[in-house]
RODO-2510 file (C-alpha; in nm, 4 decimals, decimal comma):
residues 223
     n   res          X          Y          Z
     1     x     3,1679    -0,5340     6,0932
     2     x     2,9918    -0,7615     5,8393
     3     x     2,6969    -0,5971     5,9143
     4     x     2,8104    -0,3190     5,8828
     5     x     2,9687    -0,3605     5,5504
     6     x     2,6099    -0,5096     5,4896
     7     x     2,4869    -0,1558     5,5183
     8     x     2,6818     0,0143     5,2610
     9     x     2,6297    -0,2574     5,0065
    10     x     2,2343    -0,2467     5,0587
    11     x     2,2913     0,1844     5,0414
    12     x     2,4379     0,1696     4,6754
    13     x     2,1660    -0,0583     4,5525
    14     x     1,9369     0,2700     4,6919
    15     x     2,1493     0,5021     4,4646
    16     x     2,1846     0,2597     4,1747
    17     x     1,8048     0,2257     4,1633
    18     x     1,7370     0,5707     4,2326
    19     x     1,9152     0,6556     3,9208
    20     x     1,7683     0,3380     3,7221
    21     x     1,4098     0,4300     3,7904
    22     x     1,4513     0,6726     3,5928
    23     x     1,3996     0,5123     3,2825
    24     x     1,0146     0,5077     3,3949
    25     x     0,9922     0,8716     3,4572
    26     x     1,2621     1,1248     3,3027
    27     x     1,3540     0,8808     2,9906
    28     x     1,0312     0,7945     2,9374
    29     x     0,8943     1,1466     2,9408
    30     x     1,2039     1,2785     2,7527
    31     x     1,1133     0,9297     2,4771
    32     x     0,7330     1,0727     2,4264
    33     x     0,8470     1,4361     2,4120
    34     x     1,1872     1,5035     2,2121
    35     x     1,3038     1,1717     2,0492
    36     x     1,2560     1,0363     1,7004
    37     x     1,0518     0,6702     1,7070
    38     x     1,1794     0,4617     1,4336
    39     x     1,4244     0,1766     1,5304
    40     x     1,5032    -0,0720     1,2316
    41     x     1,1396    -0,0004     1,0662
    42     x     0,9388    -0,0311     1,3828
    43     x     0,7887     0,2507     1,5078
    44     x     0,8367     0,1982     1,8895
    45     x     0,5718     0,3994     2,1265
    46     x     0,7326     0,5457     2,4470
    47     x     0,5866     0,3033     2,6541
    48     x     0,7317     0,0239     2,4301
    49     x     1,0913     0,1519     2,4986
    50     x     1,0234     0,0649     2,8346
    51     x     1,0830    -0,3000     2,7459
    52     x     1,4434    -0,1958     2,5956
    53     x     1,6409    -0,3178     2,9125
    54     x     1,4444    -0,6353     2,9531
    55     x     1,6220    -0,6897     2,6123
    56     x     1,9595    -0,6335     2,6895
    57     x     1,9122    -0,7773     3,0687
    58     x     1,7926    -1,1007     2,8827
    59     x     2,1257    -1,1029     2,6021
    60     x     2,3857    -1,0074     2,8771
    61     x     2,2683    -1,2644     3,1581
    62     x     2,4821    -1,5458     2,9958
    63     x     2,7087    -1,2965     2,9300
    64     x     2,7978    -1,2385     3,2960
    65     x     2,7342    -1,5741     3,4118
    66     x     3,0408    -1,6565     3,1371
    67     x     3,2141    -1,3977     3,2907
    68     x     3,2826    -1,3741     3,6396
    69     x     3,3351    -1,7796     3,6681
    70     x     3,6346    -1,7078     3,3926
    71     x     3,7615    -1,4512     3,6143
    72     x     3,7307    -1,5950     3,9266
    73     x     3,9440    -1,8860     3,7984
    74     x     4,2178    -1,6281     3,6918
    75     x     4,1790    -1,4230     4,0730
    76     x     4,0475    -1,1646     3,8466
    77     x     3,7174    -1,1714     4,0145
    78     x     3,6126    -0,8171     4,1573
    79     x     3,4453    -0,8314     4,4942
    80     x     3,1325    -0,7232     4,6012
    81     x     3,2181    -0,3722     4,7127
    82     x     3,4463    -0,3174     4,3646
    83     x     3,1137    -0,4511     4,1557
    84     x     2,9153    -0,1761     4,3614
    85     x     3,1974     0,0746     4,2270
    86     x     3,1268    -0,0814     3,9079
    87     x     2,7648    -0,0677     3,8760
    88     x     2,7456     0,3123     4,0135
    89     x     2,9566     0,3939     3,7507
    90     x     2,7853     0,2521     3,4640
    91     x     2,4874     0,4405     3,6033
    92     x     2,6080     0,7448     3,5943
    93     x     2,7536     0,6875     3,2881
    94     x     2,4097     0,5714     3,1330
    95     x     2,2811     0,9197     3,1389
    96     x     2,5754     1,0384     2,9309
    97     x     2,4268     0,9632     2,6033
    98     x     2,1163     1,1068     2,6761
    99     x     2,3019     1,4294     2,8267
   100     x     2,4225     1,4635     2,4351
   101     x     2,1032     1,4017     2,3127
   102     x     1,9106     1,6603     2,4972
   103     x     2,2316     1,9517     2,4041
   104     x     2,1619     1,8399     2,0769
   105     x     1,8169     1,9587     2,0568
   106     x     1,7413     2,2805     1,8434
   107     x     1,4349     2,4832     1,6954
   108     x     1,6000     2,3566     1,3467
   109     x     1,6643     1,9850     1,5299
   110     x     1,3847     1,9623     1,7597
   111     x     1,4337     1,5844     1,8536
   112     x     1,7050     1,3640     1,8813
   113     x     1,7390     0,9971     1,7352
   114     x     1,6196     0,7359     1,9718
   115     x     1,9322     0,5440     1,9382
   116     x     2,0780     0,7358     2,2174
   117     x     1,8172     0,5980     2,4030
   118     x     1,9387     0,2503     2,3053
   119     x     2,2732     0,3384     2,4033
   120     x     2,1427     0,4441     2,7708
   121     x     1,9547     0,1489     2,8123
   122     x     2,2845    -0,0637     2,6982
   123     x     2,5035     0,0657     2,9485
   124     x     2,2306     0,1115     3,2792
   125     x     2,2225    -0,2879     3,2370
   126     x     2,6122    -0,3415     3,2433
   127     x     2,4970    -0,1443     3,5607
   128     x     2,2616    -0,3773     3,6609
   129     x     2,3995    -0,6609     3,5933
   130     x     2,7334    -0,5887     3,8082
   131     x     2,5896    -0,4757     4,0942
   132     x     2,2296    -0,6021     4,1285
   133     x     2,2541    -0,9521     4,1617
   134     x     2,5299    -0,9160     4,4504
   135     x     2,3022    -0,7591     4,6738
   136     x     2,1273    -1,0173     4,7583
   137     x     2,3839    -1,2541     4,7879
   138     x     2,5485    -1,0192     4,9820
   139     x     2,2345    -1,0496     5,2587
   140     x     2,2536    -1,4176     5,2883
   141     x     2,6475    -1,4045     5,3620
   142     x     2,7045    -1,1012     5,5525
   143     x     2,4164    -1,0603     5,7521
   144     x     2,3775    -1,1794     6,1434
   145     x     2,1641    -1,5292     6,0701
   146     x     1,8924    -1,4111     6,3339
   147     x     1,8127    -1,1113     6,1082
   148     x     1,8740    -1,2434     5,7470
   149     x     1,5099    -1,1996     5,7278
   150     x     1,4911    -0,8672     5,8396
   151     x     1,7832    -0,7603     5,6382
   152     x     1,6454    -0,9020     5,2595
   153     x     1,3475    -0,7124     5,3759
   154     x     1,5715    -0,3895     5,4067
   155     x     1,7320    -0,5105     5,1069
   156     x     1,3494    -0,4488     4,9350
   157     x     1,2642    -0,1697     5,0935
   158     x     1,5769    -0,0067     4,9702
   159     x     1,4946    -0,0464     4,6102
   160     x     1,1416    -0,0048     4,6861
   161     x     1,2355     0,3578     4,7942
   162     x     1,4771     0,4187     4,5554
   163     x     1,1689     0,4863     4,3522
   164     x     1,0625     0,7819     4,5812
   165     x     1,4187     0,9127     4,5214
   166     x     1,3887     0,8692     4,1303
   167     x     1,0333     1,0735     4,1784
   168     x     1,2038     1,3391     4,3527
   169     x     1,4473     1,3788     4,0936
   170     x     1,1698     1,3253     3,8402
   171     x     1,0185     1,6569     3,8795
   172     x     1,2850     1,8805     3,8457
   173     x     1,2054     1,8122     3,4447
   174     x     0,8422     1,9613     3,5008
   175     x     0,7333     2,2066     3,2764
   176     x     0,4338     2,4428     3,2556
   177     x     0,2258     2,4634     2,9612
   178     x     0,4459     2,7434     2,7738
   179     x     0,7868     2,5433     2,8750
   180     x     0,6221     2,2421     2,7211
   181     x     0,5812     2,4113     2,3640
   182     x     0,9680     2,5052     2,3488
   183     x     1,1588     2,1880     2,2909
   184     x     1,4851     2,4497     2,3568
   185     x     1,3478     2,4903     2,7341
   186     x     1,2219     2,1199     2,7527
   187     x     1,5374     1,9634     2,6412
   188     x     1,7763     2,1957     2,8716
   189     x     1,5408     2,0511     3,1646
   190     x     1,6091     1,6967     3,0651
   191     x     1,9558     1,7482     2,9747
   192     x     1,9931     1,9726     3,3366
   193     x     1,8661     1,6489     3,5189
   194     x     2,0746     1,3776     3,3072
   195     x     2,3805     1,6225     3,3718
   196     x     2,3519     1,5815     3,7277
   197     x     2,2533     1,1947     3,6974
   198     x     2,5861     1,1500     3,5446
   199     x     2,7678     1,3459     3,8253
   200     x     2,5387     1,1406     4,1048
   201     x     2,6643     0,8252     3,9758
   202     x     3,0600     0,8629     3,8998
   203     x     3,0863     1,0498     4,2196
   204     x     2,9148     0,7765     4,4209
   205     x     3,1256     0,5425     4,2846
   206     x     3,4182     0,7681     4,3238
   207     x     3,3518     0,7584     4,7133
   208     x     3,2239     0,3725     4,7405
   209     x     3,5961     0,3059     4,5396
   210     x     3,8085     0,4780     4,8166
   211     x     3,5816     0,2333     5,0666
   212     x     3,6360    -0,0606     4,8255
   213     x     3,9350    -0,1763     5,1229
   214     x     3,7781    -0,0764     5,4037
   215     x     3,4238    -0,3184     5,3232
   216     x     3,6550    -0,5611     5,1982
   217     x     3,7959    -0,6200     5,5719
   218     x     3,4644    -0,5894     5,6942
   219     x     3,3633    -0,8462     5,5399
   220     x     3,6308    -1,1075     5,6644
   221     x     3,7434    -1,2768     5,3885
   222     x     3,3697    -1,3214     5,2064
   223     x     3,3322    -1,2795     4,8511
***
C-alpha cells in the first residue's frame, strides 16, 4: 500500500511539472510576443524572465523551511498527499494571471504589462515549493528498500517527461504566419491554453483532495 501511495505522489509531480514547464515554452513565447519589458527600469529580454522563479524559489526557501517546522509543532503540519493538493492548486492557479493578461489584449492594447508575468511566476513557486521537495522524501520513506533506487529513478523520469507533456500542450499556441501578425488571434491562443492550464490544475487537485485519506492510510502512519 505504501507503494502504492508512492505512485500517486510521484504522478502529481508529472502534472505539477507538466504545467510548470511551461514557463519555458507558452510563457516564454507569450513574454517575447505580447508583454511589455520594463520591470523597475530594467528592460528584461524574454529569456531573462526565465530566471524570475529562481528569484522567488531563492526568497521563499527560508520561508518554508520557517514554516512547516512552526506548524508541525502546532499538528498543523499538512501531509504529503494534502501538500500535493496544495501544490496542484497553486499551479493551476499560476496561469490565472496570465489568463487575464492575454483577455486583456486589444488592437488599441496590444500587450499586456509584464507584471502579470511576475505574479505567475510568484504563485507557480508557492507551487513548487509545497509539493516539490516532498517527492523525494516521499521515495526514501515509502518505497520497498530493494527498489528505492529504481523508484528515485521513476521519480526523474517523471519530471523528465513532464516536459514532453508541457510540449504537447505547448503547441496548441502555434500560429501561422498571418495568426502571428494579429495579437487579437495570438493572445486568444495563449489565453485558450492558460484557460485550460488553470482548469488542469484545480481539478487535479480537486481529485488528489478527495484521495488526500485514502494515501494517508496507505502510507501507515508516515509523514
Amino acid at each position: 500500500e505504501q507503494m502504492l501511495a508512492l505512485i500517486f505522489l510521484i504522478l502529481s509531480c508529472l502534472i505539477f511539472f507538466s504545467l510548470y514547464e511551461q514557463t519555458y515554452g507558452s510563457w516564454l513565447a507569450f513574454t517575447d510576443r505580447l508583454l511589455t519589458r520594463d520591470v523597475l527600469g530594467w528592460n528584461m529580454t524574454p529569456a531573462q524572465s526565465t530566471s524570475i522563479g529562481a528569484f522567488f524559489i531563492v526568497g521563499l526557501s527560508p520561508v518554508f523551511a520557517w514554516l512547516w517546522p512552526f506548524l508541525d509543532k502546532r499538528g498543523l503540519n499538512p501531509s504529503k498527499p494534502m501538500k500535493s493538493v496544495i501544490g496542484l492548486a497553486f499551479g493551476g492557479l499560476a496561469f490565472v494571471p496570465l489568463w487575464l493578461a492575454a483577455k486583456s489584449i486589444s488592437t488599441a492594447s496590444p500587450v499586456a504589462s509584464i507584471w502579470w508575468l511576475m505574479l505567475a511566476y510568484f504563485v507557480i513557486e508557492l507551487g513548487e515549493m509545497s509539493l516539490s521537495p516532498i517527492g523525494l522524501a516521499a521515495v526514501s520513506q515509502l518505497s520497498v528498500k530493494r527498489v528505492t533506487a529504481l523508484m528515485m529513478g521513476t521519480w526523474f523520469l517523471a519530471t523528465a517527461y513532464s516536459e514532453v507533456i508541457a510540449a504537447a500542450f505547448g503547441k496548441l499556441t502555434s500560429l501561422d504566419q498571418v495568426e502571428a501578425t494579429d495579437v487579437v488571434v495570438a493572445a486568444a491562443k495563449y489565453g485558450n491554453l492558460f484557460q485550460w492550464m488553470v482548469w488542469l490544475g484545480l481539478g487535479s487537485a480537486v481529485l488528489y483532495l478527495v484521495l488526500v485519506k485514502p494515501l494517508s492510510t496507505w502510507m501507515h502512519g508516515e509523514k
